[in-house]
TORKOLZA-61271 format. One record per atom (N, C-alpha, C): chain; residue number from 1; atom name; x, y, z. Coordinates in pm, whole numbers. Example, Ala and Ser with C-alpha at 12.3 -4.5 7.8 and 13.67 -1.06 7.14 Angstrom:
REM TORKOLZA-61271
kette: A, nr: 1, atom: N, u: 1319, v: -569, w: 780
kette: A, nr: 1, atom: CA, u: 1230, v: -450, w: 780
kette: A, nr: 1, atom: C, u: 1320, v: -330, w: 780
kette: A, nr: 2, atom: N, u: 1285, v: -225, w: 708
kette: A, nr: 2, atom: CA, u: 1367, v: -106, w: 714
kette: A, nr: 2, atom: C, u: 1290, v: 3, w: 787
REM end
This chain:
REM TORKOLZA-61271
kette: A, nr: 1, atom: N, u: -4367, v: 4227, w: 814
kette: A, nr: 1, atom: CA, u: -4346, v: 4257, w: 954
kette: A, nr: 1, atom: C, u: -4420, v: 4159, w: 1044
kette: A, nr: 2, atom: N, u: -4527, v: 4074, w: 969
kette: A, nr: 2, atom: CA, u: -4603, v: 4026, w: 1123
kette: A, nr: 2, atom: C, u: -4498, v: 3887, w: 1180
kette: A, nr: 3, atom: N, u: -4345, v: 3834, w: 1117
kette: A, nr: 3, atom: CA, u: -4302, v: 3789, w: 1220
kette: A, nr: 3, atom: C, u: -4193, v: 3860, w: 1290
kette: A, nr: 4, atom: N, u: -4221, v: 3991, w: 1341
kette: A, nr: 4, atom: CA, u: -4129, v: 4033, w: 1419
kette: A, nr: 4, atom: C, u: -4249, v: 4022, w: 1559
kette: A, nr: 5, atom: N, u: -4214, v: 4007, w: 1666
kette: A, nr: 5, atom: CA, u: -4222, v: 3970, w: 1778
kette: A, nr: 5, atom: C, u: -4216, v: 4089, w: 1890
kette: A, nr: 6, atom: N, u: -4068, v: 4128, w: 1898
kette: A, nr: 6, atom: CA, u: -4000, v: 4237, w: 1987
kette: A, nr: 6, atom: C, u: -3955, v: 4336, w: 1897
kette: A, nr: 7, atom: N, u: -3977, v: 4508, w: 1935
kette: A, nr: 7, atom: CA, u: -3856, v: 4591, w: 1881
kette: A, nr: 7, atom: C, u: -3820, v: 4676, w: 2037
kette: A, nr: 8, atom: N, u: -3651, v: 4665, w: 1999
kette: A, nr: 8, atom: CA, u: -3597, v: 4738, w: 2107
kette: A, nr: 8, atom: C, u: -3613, v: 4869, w: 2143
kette: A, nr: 9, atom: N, u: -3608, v: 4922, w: 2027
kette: A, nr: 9, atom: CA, u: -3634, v: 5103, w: 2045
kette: A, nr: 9, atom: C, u: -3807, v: 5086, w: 2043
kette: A, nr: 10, atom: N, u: -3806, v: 5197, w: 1883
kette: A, nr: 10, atom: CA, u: -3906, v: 5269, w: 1932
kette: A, nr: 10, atom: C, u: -3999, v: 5212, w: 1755
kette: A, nr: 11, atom: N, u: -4156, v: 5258, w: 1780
kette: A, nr: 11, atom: CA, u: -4259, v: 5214, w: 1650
kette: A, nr: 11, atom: C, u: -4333, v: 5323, w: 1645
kette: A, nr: 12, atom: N, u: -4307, v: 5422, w: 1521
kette: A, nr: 12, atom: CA, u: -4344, v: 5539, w: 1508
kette: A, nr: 12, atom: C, u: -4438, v: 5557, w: 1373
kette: A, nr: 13, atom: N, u: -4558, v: 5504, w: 1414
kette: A, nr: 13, atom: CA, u: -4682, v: 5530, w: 1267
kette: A, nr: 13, atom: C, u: -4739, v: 5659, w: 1218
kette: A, nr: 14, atom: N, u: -4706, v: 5720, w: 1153
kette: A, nr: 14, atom: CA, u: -4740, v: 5876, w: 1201
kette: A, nr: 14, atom: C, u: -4777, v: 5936, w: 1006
kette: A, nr: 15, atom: N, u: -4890, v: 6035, w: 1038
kette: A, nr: 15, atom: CA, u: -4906, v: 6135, w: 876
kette: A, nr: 15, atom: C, u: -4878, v: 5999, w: 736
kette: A, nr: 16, atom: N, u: -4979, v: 5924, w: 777
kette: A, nr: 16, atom: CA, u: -5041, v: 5834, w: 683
kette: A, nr: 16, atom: C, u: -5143, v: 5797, w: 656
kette: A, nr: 17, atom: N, u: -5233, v: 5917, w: 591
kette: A, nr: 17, atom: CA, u: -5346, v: 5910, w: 542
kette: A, nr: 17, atom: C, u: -5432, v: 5814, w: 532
kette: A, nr: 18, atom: N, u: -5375, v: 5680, w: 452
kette: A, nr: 18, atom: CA, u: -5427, v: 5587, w: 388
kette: A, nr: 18, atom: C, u: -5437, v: 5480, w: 496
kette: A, nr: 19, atom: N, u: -5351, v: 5492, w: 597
kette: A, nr: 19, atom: CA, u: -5377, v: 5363, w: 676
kette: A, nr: 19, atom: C, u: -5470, v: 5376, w: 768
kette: A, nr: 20, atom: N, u: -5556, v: 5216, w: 726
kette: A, nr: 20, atom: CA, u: -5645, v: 5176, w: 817
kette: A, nr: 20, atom: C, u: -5616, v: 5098, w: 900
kette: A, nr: 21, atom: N, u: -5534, v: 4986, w: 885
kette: A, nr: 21, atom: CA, u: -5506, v: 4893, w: 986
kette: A, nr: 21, atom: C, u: -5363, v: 4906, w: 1040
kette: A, nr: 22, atom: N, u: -5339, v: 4779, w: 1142
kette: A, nr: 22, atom: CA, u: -5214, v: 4743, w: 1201
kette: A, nr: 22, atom: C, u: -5212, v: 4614, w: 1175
kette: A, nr: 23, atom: N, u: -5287, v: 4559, w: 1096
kette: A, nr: 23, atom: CA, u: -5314, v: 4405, w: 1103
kette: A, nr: 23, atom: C, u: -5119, v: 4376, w: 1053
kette: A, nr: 24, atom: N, u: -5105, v: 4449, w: 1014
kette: A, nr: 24, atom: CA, u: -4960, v: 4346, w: 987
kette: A, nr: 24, atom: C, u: -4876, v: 4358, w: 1094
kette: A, nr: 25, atom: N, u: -4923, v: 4422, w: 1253
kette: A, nr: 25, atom: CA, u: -4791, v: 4432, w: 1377
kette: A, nr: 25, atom: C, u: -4883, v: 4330, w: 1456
kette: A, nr: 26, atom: N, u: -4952, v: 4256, w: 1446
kette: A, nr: 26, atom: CA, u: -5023, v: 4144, w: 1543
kette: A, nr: 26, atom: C, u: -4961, v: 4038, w: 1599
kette: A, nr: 27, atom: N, u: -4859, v: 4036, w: 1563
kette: A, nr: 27, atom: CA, u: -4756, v: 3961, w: 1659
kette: A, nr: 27, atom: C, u: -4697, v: 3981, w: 1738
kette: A, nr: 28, atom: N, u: -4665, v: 4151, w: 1755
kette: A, nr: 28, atom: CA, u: -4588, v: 4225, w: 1797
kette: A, nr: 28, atom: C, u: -4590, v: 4195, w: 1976
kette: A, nr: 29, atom: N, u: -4494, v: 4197, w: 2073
kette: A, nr: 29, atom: CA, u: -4529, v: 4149, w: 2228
kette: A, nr: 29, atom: C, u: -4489, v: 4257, w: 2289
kette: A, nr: 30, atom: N, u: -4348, v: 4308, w: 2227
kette: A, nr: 30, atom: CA, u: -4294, v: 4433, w: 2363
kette: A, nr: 30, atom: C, u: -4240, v: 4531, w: 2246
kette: A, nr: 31, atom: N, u: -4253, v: 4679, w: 2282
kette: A, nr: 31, atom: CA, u: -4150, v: 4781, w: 2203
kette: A, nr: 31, atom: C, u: -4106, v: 4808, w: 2334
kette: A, nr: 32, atom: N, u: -3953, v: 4860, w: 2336
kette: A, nr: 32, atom: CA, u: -3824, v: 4863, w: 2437
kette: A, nr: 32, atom: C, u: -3877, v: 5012, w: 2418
kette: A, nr: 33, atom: N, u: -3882, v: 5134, w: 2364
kette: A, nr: 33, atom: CA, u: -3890, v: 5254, w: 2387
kette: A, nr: 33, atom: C, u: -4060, v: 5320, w: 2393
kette: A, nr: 34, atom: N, u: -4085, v: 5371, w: 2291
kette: A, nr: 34, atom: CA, u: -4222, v: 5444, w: 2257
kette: A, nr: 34, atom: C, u: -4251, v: 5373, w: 2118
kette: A, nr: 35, atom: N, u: -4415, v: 5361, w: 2160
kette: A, nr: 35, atom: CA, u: -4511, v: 5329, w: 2055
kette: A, nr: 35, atom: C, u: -4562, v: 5515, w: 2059
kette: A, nr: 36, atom: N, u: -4591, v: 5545, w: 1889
kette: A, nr: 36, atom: CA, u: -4583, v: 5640, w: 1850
kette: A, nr: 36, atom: C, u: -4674, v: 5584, w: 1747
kette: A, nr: 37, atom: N, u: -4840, v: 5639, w: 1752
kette: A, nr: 37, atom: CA, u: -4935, v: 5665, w: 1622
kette: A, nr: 37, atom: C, u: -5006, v: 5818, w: 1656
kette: A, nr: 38, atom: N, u: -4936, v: 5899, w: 1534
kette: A, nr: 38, atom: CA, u: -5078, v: 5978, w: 1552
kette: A, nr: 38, atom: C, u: -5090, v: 6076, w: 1365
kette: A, nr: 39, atom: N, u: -5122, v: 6147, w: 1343
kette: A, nr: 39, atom: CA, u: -5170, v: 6186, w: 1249
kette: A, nr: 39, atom: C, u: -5207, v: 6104, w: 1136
kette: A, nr: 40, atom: N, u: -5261, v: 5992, w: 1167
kette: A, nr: 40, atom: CA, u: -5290, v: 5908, w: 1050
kette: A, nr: 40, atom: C, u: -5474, v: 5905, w: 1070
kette: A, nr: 41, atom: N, u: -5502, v: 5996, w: 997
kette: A, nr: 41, atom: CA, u: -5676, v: 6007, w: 965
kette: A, nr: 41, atom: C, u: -5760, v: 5948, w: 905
kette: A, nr: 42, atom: N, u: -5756, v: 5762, w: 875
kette: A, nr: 42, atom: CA, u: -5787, v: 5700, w: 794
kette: A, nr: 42, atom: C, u: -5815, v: 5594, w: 938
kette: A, nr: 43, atom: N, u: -5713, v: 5585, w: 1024
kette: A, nr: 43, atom: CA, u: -5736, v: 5459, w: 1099
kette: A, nr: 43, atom: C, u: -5828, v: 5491, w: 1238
kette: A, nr: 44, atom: N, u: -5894, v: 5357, w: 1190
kette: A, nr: 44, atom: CA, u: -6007, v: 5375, w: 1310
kette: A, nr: 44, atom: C, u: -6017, v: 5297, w: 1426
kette: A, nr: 45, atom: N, u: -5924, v: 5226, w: 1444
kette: A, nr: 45, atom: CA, u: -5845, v: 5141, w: 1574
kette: A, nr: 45, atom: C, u: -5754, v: 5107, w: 1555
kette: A, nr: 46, atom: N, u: -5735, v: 5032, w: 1677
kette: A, nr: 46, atom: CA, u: -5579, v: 4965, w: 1696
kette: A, nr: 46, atom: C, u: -5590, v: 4795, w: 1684
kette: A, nr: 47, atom: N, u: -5663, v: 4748, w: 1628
kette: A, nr: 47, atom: CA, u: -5708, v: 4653, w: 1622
kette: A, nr: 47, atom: C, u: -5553, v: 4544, w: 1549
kette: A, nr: 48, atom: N, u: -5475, v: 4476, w: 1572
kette: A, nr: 48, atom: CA, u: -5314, v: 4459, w: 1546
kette: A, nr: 48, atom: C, u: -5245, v: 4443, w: 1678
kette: A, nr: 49, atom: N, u: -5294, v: 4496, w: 1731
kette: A, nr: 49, atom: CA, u: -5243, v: 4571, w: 1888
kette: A, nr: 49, atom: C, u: -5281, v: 4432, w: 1977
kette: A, nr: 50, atom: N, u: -5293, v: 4388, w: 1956
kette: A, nr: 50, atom: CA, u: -5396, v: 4289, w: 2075
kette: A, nr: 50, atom: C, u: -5281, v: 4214, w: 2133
kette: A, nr: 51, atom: N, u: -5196, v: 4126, w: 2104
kette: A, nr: 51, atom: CA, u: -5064, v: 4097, w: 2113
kette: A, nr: 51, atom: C, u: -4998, v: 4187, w: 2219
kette: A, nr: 52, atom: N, u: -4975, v: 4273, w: 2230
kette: A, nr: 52, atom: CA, u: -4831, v: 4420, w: 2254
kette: A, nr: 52, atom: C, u: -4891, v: 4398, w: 2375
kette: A, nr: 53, atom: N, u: -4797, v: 4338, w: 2426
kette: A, nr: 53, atom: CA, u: -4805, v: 4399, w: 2609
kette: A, nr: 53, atom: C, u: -4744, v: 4455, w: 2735
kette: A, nr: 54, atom: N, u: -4616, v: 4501, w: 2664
kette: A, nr: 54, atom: CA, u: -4516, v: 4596, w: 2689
kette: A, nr: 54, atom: C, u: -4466, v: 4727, w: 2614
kette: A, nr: 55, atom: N, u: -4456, v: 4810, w: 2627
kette: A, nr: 55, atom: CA, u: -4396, v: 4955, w: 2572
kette: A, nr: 55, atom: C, u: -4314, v: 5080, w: 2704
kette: A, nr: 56, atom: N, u: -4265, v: 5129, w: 2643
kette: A, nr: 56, atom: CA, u: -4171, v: 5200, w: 2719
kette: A, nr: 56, atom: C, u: -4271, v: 5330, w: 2765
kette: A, nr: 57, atom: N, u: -4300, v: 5358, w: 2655
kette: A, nr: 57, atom: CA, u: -4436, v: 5468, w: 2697
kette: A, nr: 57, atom: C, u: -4508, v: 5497, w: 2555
kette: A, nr: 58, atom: N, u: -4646, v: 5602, w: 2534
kette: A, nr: 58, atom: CA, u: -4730, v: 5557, w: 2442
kette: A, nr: 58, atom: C, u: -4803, v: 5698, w: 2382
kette: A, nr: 59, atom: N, u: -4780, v: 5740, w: 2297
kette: A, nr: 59, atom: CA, u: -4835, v: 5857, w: 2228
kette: A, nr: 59, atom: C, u: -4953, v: 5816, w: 2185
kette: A, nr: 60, atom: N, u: -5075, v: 5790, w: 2140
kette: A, nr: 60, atom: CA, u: -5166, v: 5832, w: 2036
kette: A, nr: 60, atom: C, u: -5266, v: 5943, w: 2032
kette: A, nr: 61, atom: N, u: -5247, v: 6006, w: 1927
kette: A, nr: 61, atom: CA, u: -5263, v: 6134, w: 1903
kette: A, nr: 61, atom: C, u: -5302, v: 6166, w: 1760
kette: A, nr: 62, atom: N, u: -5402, v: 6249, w: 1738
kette: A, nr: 62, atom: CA, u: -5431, v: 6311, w: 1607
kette: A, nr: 62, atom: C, u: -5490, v: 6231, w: 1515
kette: A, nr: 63, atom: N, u: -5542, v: 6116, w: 1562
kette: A, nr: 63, atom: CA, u: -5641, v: 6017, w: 1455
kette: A, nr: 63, atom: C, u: -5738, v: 6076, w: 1492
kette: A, nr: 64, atom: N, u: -5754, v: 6131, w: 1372
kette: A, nr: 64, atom: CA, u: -5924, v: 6157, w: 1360
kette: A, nr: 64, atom: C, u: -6001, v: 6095, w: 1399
kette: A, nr: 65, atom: N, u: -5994, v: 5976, w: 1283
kette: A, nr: 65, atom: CA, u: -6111, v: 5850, w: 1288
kette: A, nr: 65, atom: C, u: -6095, v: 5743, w: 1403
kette: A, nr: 66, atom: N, u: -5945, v: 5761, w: 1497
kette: A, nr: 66, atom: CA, u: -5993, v: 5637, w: 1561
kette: A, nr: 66, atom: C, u: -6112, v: 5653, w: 1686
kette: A, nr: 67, atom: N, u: -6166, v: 5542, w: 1680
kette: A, nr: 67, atom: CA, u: -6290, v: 5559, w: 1778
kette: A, nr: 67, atom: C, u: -6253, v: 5414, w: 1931
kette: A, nr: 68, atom: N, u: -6168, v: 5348, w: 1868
kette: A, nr: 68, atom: CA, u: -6162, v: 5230, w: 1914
kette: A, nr: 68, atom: C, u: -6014, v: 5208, w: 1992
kette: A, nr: 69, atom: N, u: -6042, v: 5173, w: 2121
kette: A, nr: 69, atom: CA, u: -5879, v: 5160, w: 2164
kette: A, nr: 69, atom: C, u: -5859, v: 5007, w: 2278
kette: A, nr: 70, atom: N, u: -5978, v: 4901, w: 2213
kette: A, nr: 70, atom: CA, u: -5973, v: 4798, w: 2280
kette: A, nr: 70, atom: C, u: -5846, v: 4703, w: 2289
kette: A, nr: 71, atom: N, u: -5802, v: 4752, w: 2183
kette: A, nr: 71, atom: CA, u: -5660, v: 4657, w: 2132
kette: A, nr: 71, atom: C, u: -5565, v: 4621, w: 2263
kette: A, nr: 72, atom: N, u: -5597, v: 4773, w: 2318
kette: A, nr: 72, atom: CA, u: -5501, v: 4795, w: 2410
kette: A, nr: 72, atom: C, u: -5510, v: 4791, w: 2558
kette: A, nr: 73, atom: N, u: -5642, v: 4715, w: 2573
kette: A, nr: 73, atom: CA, u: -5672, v: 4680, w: 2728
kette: A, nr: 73, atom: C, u: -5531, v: 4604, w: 2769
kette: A, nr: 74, atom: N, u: -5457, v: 4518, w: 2775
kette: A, nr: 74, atom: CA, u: -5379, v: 4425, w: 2840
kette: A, nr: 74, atom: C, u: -5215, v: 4487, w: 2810
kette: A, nr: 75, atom: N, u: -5226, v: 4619, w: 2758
kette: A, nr: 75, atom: CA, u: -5090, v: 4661, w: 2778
kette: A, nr: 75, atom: C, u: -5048, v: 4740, w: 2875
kette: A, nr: 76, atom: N, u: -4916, v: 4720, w: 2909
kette: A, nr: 76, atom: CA, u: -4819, v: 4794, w: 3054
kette: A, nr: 76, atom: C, u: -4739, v: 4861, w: 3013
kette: A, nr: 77, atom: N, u: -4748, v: 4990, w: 3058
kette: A, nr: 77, atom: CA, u: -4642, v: 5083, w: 2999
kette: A, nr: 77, atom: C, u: -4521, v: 5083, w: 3102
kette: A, nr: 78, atom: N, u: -4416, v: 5064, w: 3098
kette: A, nr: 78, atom: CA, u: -4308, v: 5027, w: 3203
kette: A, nr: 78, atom: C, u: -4164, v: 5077, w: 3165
REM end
């Protein structure tokens, strides 16, 4: 996945225990619908994220562990 760029709809990370990172969406610039992370209790930022500076609108929810949401200073929800 890290050369996809744009997705039109929607990026839904959700009830995945094991994941810690996003390092493989760091390319990522715009999602056209909803960015969607939440029940994944392993990840402790959004650190992948740094890239994304468009989304349609933005759930995160139900990470336990994340503590960190710097990734996401420079994004516009629009």
């Amino acid at each position: 996945m890290s050369s996809i760029t744009q997705l039109k709809y929607s990026l839904i990370l959700s009830d995945n225990s094991l994941l810690t990172s996003l390092d493989g969406i760091n390319n990522l610039t715009s999602i056209g619908q909803s960015l969607m992370i939440y029940s994944n209790n392993a990840l402790p930022d959004l650190g992948g994220l740094e890239n994304l500076r468009t989304v349609g609108n933005i759930d995160i929810s139900y990470n336990q562990a994340l503590t960190e949401l710097t990734a996401t200073k420079r994004l516009a929800i629009t």
